[in-house]
LODOKE-167786 format. One record per residue (C-alpha): residue number from 1; z, y, x. Coordinates in steps of 0.1 Angstrom, whole numbers, always signed. Layout:
# LODOKE-167786
{seq:NUM | w:Z | v:Y | u:X}
...
***
This chain:
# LODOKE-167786
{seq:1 | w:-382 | v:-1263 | u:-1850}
{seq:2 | w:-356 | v:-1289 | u:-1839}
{seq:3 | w:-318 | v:-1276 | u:-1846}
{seq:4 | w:-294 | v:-1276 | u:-1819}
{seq:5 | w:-261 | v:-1301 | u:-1833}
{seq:6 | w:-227 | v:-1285 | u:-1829}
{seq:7 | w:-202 | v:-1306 | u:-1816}
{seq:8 | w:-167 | v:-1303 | u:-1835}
{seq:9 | w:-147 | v:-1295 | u:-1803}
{seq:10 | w:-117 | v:-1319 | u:-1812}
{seq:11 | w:-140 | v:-1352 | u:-1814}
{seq:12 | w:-162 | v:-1347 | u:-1782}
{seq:13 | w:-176 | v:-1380 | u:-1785}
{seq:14 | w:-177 | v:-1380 | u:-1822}
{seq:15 | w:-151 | v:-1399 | u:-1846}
{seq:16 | w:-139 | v:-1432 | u:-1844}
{seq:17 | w:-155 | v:-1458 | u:-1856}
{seq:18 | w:-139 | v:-1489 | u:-1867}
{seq:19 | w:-162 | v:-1523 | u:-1863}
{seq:20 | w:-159 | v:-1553 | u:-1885}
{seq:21 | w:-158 | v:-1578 | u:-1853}
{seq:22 | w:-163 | v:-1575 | u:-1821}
{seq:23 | w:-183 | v:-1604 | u:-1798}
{seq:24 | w:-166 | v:-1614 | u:-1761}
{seq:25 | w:-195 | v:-1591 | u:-1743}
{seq:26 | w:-181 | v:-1559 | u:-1767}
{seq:27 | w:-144 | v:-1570 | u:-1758}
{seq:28 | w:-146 | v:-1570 | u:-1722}
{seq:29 | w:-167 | v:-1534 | u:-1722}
{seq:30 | w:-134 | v:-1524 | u:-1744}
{seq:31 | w:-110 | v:-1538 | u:-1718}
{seq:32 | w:-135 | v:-1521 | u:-1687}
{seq:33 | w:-129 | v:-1486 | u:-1701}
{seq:34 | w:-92 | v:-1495 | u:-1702}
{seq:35 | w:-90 | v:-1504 | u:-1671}
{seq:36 | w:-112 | v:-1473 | u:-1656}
{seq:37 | w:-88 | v:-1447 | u:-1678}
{seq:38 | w:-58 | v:-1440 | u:-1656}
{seq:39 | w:-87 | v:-1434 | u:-1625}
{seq:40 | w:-113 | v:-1415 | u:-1652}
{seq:41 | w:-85 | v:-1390 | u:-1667}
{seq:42 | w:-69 | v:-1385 | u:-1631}
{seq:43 | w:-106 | v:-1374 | u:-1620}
{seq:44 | w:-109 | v:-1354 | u:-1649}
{seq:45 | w:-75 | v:-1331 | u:-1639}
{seq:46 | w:-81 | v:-1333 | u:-1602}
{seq:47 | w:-83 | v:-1303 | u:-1584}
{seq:48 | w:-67 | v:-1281 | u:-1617}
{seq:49 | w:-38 | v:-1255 | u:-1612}
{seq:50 | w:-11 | v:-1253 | u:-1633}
{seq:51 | w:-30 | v:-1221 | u:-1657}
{seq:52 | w:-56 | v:-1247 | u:-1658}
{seq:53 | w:-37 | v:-1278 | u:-1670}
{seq:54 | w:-17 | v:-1254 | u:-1692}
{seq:55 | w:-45 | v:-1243 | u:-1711}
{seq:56 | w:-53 | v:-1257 | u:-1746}
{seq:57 | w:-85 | v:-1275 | u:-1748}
{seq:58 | w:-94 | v:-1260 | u:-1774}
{seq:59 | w:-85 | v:-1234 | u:-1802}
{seq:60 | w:-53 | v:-1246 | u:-1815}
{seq:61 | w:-53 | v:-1277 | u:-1800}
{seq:62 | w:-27 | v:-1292 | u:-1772}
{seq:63 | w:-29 | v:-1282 | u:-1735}
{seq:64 | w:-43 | v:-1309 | u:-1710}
{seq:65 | w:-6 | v:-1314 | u:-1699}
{seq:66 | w:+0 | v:-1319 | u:-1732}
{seq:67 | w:-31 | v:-1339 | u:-1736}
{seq:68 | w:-20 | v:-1366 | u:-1707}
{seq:69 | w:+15 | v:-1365 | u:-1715}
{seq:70 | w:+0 | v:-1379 | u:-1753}
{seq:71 | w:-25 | v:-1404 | u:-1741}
{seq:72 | w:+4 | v:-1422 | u:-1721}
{seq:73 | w:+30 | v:-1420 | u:-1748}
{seq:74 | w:+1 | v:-1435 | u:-1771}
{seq:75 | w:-10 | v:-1461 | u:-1749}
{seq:76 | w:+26 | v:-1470 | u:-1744}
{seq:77 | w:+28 | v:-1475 | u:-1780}
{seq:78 | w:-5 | v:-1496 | u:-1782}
{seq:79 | w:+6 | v:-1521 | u:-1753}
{seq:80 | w:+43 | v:-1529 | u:-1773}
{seq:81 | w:+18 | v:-1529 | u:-1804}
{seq:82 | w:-3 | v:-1554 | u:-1787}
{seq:83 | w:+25 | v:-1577 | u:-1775}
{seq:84 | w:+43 | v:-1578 | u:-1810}
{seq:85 | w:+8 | v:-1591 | u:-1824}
{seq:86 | w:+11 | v:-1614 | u:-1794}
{seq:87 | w:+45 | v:-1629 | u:-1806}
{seq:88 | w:+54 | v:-1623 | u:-1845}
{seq:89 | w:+34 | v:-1629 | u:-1873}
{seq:90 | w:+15 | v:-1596 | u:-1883}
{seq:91 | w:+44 | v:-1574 | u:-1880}
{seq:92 | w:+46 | v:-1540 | u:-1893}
{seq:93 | w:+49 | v:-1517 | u:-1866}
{seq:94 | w:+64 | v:-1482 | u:-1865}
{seq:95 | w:+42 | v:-1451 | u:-1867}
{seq:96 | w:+54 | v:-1422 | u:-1845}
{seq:97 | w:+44 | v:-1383 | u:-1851}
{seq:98 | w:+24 | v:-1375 | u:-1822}
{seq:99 | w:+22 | v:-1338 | u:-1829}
{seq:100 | w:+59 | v:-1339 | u:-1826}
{seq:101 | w:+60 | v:-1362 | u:-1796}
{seq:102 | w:+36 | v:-1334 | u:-1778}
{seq:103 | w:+62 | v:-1311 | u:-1787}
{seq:104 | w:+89 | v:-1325 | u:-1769}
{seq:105 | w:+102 | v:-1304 | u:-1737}
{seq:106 | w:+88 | v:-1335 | u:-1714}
{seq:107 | w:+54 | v:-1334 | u:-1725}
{seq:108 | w:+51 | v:-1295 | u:-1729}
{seq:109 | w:+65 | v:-1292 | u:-1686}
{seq:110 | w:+65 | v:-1323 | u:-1670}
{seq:111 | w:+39 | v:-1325 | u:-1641}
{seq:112 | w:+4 | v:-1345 | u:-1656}
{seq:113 | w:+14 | v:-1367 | u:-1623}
{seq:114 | w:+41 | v:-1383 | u:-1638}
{seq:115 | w:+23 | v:-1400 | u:-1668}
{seq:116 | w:-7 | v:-1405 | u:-1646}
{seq:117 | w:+14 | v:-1428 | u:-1626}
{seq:118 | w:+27 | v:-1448 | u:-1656}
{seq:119 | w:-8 | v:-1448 | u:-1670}
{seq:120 | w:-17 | v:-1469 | u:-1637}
{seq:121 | w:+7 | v:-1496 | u:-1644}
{seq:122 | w:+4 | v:-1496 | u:-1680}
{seq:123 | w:-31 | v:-1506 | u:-1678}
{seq:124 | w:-29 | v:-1531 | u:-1650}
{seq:125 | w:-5 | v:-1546 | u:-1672}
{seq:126 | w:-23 | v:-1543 | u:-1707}
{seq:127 | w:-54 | v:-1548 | u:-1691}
{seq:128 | w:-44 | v:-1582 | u:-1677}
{seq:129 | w:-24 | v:-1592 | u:-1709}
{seq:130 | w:-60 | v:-1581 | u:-1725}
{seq:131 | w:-80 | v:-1604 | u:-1705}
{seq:132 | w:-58 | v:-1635 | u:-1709}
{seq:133 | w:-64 | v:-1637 | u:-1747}
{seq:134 | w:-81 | v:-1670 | u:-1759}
{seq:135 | w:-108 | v:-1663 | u:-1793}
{seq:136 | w:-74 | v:-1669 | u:-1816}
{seq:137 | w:-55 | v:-1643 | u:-1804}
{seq:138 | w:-80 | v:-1614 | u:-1807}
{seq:139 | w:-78 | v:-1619 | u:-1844}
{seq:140 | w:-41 | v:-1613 | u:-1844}
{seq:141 | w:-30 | v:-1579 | u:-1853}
{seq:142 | w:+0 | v:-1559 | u:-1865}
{seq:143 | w:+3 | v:-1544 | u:-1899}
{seq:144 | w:+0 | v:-1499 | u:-1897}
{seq:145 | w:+22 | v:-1487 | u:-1932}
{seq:146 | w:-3 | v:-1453 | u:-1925}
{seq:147 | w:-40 | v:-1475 | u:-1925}
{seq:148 | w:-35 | v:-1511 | u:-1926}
{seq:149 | w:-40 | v:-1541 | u:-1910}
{seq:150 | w:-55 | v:-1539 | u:-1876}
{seq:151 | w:-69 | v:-1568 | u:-1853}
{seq:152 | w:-69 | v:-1569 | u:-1815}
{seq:153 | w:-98 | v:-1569 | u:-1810}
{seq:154 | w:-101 | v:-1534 | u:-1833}
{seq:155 | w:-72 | v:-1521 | u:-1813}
{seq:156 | w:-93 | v:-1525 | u:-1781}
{seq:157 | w:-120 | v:-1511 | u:-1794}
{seq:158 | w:-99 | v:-1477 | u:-1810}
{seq:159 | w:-80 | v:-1477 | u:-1772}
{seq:160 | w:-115 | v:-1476 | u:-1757}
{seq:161 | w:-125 | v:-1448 | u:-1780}
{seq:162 | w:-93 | v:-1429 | u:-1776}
{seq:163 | w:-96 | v:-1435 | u:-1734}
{seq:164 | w:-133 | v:-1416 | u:-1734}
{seq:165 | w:-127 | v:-1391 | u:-1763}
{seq:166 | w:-92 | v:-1373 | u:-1746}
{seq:167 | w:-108 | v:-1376 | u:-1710}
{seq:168 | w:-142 | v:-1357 | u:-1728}
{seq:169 | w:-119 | v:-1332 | u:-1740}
{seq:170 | w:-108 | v:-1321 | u:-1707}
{seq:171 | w:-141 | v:-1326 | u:-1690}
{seq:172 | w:-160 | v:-1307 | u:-1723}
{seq:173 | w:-131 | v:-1278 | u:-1714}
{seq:174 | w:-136 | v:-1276 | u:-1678}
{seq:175 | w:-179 | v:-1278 | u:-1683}
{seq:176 | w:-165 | v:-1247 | u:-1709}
{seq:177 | w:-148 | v:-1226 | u:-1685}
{seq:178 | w:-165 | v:-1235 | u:-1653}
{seq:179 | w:-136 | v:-1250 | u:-1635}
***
């Protein structure tokens, strides 16, 4: 008898994975789900009420406000991480607390609307900067104190992952509840 896997609600598509290298076909799927994200999570709100969007997505976890609020202050971070990669010489870059960041009044009331517009211009703009990048530059990277060095072309592929794995949270909550 075949058992049924359980699915640990806070990676819906399973953990991240960090890859070695990653070839010019792998790259531009990376830089595809980046560019479908701000469309993708916008679909995966539409339609919710505000007792929807304020609802955690799971035990103890954030609320999809929260949630979008988090994935633009994140990607945020990523593009300015990107550029600095661009222009210095492995820099160290500074880590943020996003459990705090969540907590702040903006992200705990402000209207999912307002990061989902950013998100839209964000990406055009990061995914554009993305495509631009010659074979060199996708081996430049930034230095993380928390985990270390981290190429471009691994930062694309964590972004990708991070993209599909909040968007499946609120899609895996909605599937939950019926919404």
């Amino acid at each position: 008898m075949a058992t049924q896997t359980v699915l640990d609600s806070r990676y819906p598509i399973g953990m991240f994975e960090r890859p070695e290298v990653l070839d010019a076909q792998q790259r531009s799927a990376c830089i595809a789900t980046l560019s479908a994200l701000p469309e993708n999570l916008r679909a995966a709100v539409y339609g919710m009420n505000d007792s929807q969007i304020d609802t955690p997505y799971r035990k103890g976890g954030w609320t999809v406000r929260q949630l979008v609020h988090h994935v633009a202050d994140s990607h945020m971070n990523a593009c300015v991480r990107t550029r600095l990669a661009l222009t210095e010489d492995w820099p160290t870059i500074k880590p943020y607390d996003e459990k705090l960041w969540a907590e702040l009044p903006d992200g705990k009331t402000l209207p999912v609307e307002v990061s989902l517009e950013l998100l839209e211009a964000l990406h055009r703009r990061w995914v554009a900067l993305l495509e631009s990048l010659t074979e060199g530059q996708w081996k430049r990277g930034y230095n993380h104190p928390e985990s270390g060095r981290h190429t471009l072309e691994e930062v694309a592929a964590l972004y990708d992952w991070h993209s599909r794995h909040h968007v499946a949270h609120i899609t895996s909550l909605r599937k939950s509840r019926g919404w």
